[in-house]
C-alpha positions in Angstrom: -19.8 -87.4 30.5 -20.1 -84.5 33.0 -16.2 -85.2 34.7 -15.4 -85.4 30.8 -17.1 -81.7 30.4 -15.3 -80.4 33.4 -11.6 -81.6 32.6 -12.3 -79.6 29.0 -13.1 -76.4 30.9 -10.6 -76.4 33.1 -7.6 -77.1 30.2 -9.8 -74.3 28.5 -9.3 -72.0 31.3 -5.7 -73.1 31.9 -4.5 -72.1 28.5 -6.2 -68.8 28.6 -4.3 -68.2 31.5 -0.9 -69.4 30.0 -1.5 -66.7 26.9 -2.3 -63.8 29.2 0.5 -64.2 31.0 3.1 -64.6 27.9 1.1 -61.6 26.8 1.8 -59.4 29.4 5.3 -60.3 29.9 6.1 -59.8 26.3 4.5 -56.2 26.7 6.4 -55.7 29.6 9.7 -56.7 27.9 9.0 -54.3 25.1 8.7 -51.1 27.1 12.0 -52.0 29.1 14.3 -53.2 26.1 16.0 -50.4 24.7 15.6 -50.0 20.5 12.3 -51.4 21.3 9.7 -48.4 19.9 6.8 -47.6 22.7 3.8 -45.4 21.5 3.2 -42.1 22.8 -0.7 -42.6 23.3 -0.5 -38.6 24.0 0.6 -37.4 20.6 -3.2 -37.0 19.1 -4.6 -35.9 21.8 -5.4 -31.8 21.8 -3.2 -30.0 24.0 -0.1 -32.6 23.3 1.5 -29.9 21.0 3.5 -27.3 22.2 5.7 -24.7 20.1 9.6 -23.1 21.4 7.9 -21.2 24.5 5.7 -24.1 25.6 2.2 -23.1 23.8 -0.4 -25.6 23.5 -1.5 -24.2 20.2 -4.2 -26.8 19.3 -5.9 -25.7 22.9 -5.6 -22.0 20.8 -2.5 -20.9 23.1 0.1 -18.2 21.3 3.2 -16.8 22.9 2.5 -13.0 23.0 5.8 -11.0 23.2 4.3 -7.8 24.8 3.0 -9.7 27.9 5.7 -12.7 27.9 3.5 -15.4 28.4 0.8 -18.2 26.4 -2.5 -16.6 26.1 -6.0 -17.3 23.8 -6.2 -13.9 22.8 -10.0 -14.1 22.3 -9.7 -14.3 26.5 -7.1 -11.9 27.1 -5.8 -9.5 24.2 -1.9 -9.5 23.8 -1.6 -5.8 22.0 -4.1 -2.9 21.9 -4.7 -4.1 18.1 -6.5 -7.4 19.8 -8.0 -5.9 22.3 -9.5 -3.1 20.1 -10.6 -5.7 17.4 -12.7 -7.5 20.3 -14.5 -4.4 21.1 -15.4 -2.9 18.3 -16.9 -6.6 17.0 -19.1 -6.3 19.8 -19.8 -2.8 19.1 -19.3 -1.4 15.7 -23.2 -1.3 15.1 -23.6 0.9 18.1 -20.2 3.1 17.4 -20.6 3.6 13.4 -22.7 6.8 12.7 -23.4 5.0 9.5 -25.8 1.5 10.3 -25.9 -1.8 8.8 -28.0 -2.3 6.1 -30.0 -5.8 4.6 -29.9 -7.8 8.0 -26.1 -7.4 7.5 -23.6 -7.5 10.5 -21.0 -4.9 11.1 -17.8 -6.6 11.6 -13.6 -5.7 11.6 -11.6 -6.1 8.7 -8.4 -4.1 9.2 -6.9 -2.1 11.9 -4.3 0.3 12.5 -2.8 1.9 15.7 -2.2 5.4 14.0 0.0 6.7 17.1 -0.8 6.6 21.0 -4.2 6.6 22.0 -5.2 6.4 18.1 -6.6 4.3 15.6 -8.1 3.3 12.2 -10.1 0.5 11.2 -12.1 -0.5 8.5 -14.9 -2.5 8.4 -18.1 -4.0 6.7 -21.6 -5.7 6.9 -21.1 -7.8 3.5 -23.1 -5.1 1.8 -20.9 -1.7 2.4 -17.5 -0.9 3.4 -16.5 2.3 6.0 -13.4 3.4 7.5 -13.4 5.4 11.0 -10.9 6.9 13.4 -11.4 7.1 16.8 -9.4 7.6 20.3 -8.9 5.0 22.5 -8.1 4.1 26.1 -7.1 0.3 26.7 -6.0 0.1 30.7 -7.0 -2.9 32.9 -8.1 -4.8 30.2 -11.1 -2.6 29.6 -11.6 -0.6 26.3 -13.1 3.0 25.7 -13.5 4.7 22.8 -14.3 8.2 21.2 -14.5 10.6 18.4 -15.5 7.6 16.1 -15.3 10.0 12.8 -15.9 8.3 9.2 -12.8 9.0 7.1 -12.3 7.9 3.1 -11.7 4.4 2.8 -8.5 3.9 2.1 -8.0 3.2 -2.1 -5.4 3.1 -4.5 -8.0 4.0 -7.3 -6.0 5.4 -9.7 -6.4 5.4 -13.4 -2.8 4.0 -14.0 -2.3 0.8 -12.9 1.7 0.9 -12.4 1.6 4.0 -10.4 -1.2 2.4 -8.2 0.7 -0.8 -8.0 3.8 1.6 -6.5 1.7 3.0 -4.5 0.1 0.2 -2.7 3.9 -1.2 -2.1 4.4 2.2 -0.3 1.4 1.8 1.6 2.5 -1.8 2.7 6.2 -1.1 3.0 5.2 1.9 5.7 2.1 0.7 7.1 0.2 4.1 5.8 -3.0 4.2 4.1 -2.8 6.4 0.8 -6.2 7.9 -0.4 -6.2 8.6 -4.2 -6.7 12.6 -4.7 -6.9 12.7 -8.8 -4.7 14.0 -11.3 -2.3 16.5 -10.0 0.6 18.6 -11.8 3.8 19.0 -10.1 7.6 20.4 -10.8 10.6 17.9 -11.0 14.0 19.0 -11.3 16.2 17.3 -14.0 19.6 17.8 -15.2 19.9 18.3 -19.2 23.9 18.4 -20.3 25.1 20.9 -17.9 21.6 23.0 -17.2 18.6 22.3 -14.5 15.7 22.0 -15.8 12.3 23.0 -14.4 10.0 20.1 -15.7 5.9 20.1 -15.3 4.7 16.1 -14.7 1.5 15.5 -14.9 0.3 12.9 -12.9 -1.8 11.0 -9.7 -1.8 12.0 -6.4 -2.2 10.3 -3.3 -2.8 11.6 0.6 -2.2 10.3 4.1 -3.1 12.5 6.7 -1.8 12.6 10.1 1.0 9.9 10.1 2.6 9.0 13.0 6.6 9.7 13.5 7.3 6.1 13.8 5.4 5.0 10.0 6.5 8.6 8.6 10.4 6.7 9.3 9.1 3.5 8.1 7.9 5.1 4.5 11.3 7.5 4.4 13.3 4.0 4.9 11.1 2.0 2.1 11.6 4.6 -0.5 15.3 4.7 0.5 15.6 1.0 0.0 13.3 1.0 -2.8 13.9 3.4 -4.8 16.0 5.9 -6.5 16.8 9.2 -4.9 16.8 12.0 -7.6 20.0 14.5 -6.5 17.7 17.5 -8.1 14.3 17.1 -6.8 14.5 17.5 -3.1 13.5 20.3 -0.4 14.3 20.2 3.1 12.8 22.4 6.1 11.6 22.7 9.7 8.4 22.3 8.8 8.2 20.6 5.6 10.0 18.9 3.3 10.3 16.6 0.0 12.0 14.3 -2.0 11.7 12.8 -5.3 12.0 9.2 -6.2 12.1 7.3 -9.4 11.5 3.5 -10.6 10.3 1.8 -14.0 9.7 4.8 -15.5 8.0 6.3 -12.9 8.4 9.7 -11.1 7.5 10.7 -7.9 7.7 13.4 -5.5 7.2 12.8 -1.6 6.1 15.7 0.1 5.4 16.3 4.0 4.6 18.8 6.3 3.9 18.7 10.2 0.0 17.9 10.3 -0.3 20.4 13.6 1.6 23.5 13.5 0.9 26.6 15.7 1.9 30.8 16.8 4.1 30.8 19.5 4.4 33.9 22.0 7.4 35.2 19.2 4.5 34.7 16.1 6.5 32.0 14.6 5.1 29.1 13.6 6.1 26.1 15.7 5.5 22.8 15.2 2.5 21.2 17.8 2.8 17.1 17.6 4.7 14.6 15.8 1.8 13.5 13.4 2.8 14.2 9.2 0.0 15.3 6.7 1.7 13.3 3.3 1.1 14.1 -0.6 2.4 11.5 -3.1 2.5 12.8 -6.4 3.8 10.1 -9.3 3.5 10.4 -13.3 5.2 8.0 -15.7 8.5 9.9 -17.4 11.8 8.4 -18.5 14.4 10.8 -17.2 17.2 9.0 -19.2 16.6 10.3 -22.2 18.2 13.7 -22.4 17.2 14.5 -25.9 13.4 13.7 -24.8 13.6 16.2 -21.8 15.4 19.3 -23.6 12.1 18.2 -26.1 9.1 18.3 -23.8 11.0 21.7 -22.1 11.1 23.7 -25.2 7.6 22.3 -26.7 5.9 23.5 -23.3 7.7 27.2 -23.7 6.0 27.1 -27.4 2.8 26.5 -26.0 3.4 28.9 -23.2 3.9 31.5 -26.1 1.3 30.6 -28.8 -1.7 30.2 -25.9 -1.0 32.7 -23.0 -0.3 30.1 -20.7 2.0 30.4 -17.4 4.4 27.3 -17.1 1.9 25.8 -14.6 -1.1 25.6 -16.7 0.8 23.4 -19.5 2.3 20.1 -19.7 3.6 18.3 -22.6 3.7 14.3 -22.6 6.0 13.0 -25.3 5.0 9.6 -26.6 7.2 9.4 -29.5 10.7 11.0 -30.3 12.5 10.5 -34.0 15.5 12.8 -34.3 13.5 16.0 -35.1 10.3 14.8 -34.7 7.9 14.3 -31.7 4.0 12.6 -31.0 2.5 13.3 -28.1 -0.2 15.0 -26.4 -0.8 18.4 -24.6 -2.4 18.9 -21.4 -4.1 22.6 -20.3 -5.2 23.4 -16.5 -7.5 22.1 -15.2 -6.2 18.9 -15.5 -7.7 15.8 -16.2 -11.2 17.4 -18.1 -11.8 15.7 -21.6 -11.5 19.0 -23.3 -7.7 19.6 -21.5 -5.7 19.4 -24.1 -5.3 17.5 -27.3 -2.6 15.8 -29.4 0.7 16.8 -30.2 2.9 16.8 -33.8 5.9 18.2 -33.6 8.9 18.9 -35.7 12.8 20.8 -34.8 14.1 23.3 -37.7 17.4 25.3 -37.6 17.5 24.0 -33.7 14.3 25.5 -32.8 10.7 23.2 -31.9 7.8 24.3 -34.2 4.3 22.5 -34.0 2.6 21.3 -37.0 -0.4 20.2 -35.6 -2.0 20.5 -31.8 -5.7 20.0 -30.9 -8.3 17.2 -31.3 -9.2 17.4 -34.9 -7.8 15.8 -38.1 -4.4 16.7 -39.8 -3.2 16.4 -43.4 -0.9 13.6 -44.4 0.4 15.3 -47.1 1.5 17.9 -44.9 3.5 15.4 -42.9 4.9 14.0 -45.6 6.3 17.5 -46.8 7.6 18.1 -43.8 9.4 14.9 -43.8 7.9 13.4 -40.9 8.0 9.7 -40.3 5.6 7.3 -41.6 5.2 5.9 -38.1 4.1 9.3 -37.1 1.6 9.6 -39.7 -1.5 7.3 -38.3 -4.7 9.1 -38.1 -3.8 11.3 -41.0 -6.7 12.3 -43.8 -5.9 12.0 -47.5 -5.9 14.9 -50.0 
């Protein structure tokens, strides 16, 4: 029984051997016949990936430009951007003047090199929002900053949404930050038949202050490429200049002086740095409509005579235009107080403009009907 025992193991043991070895030389076959597929046992592992200048990105390696090599930059920044944004999360709460508030944490959300040695950022604690610029000195890998001044944040708050939609494509297209001013009147140029035409917009403004050469070019080249240049509505000089643009029914008048000017030995005034202080001034206005223009131009000089006002205290915004008769509304300096202004009913007899009704109260229907105005025109009207 026990030789039969020990003949069974050793057949058992045999045929074990006789598998491995098929085993193995099949495996050994398979890496060494070509079309056979062999598996990369490397492909899943972290650090097997690398992009078109070698990168292990799942190891957190990028290829920065600047330096010309694979870097984390949470080890070593590739631009002053990074190396700034490492800093100042480790020591916003100690740099704001402003502190955190409800256990929050101050942290980065946006920066901006503004020129040279200066920057913007915004940033929050999940409870408030700031905005600071500071100077900066980023050599050897170390970071120092000062002058950490609060500035607006910067908002396109506007009341009209299409202008504040323009303006936050501006903002984009030239890497500026715009800060809404409020309502603003300014001049535009337009050509009626054969005359000029000195027209009063009223409309939002926006600012950027001290704006590097390189993002004042940017801004020049997006509202090139963007937008229409009006032939009229543009001033150019050593100091300042500006330029209007239009789009959608939209109006707009770029305007830029030097943000650092000075008295030279001569007492002319030089300019003292590249930086730009920027004013952004848009108001919705169709300048297609000829008839519409010589309209608002010669309602506004009516105004000027009935009230006393200069040209700059008054605007006229046509909403509606029928042959020889205009709706609209009238707008008195200052601008943009409730009590500014009121609507406009206008009508055109023997050539001339003649108002039949301005101001905030009620108006007669019949009185528009005998003046033959159209029904349209009529809403809001009181019975007789």
């Amino acid at each position: 029984m026990q030789k039969r025992i020990v003949i069974i193991l050793a057949l058992v043991v045999v045929a074990v051997l006789v598998v491995g070895g098929v085993y193995l030389s099949q495996q050994k076959n398979n890496k060494l016949e070509p079309g056979n597929q062999v598996v990369d046992n490397n492909q899943n592992l972290v650090g097997g990936d690398k992009d078109e200048h070698g990168c292990i990105g799942s190891a957190g390696y990028t290829w920065c430009e600047a330096k010309q090599k694979c870097l984390r930059v949470w080890e070593e920044p590739c631009a002053d951007e990074d190396a700034l944004r490492i800093y100042l999360n480790d020591n916003l709460s100690e740099l704001s003047p402003e502190k955190e508030v409800l256990g929050g944490k101050f942290y980065v959300t946006d920066i901006k090199i503004i020129s040279p040695g200066k920057a913007r950022v915004e940033y929050e604690d999940g409870h408030i929002a700031l905005a600071a610029e500071f100077d900066y000195i980023y050599q050897a890998e170390q970071v120092s900053i000062s002058n950490f001044i609060l500035v607006p944040l910067a908002t396109v708050s506007g009341n009209d949404e299409d202008i504040a939609k323009l303006v936050t494509e501006i903002s984009q297209g030239g890497n500026t930050d715009f800060v809404y001013q409020g309502m603003t009147l300014f001049e535009w140029i337009s050509k009626v038949d054969d005359d000029l035409e000195r027209i009063n917009l009223l409309g939002e403004k926006y600012s950027a202050k001290n704006v590097s050469s390189e993002n004042f070019a940017k801004l020049e080249k997006y509202l090139r490429d963007n937008l229409q240049a009006d032939l009229y509505t543009v001033a150019d000089g050593t100091l300042s200049g500006l330029a209007g643009y239009t789009t959608d029914g939209l109006a707009c008048v770029f305007k830029h002086d030097f943000a650092r000017q000075k008295e030279d030995e001569n007492g002319m005034i030089v300019i003292d740095g590249d930086g730009h202080d920027i004013d952004l001034s848009c108001a919705k206005f169709s300048l297609t409509d000829s008839q519409a223009v010589k309209a608002k131009v010669a309602l506004e000089k009516v105004f000027m005579d009935k009230y006393g006002k200069s040209l700059g205290q008054i605007v006229v915004s046509l909403g509606e235009l029928q042959g020889d008769y205009a709706r609209g509304g009238v707008h008195f300096a200052p601008f943009g107080q409730p009590a500014g202004g009121g609507m406009v009913l206008a009508y055109r007899q023997d050539g001339q403009w003649q108002l039949a009704f301005d101001g905030n109260g009620s108006f007669s229907c019949q009185m528009l009907e005998d003046l033959g105005f159209p029904k349209d025109f009529q809403e809001g009207c009181y019975g007789e």
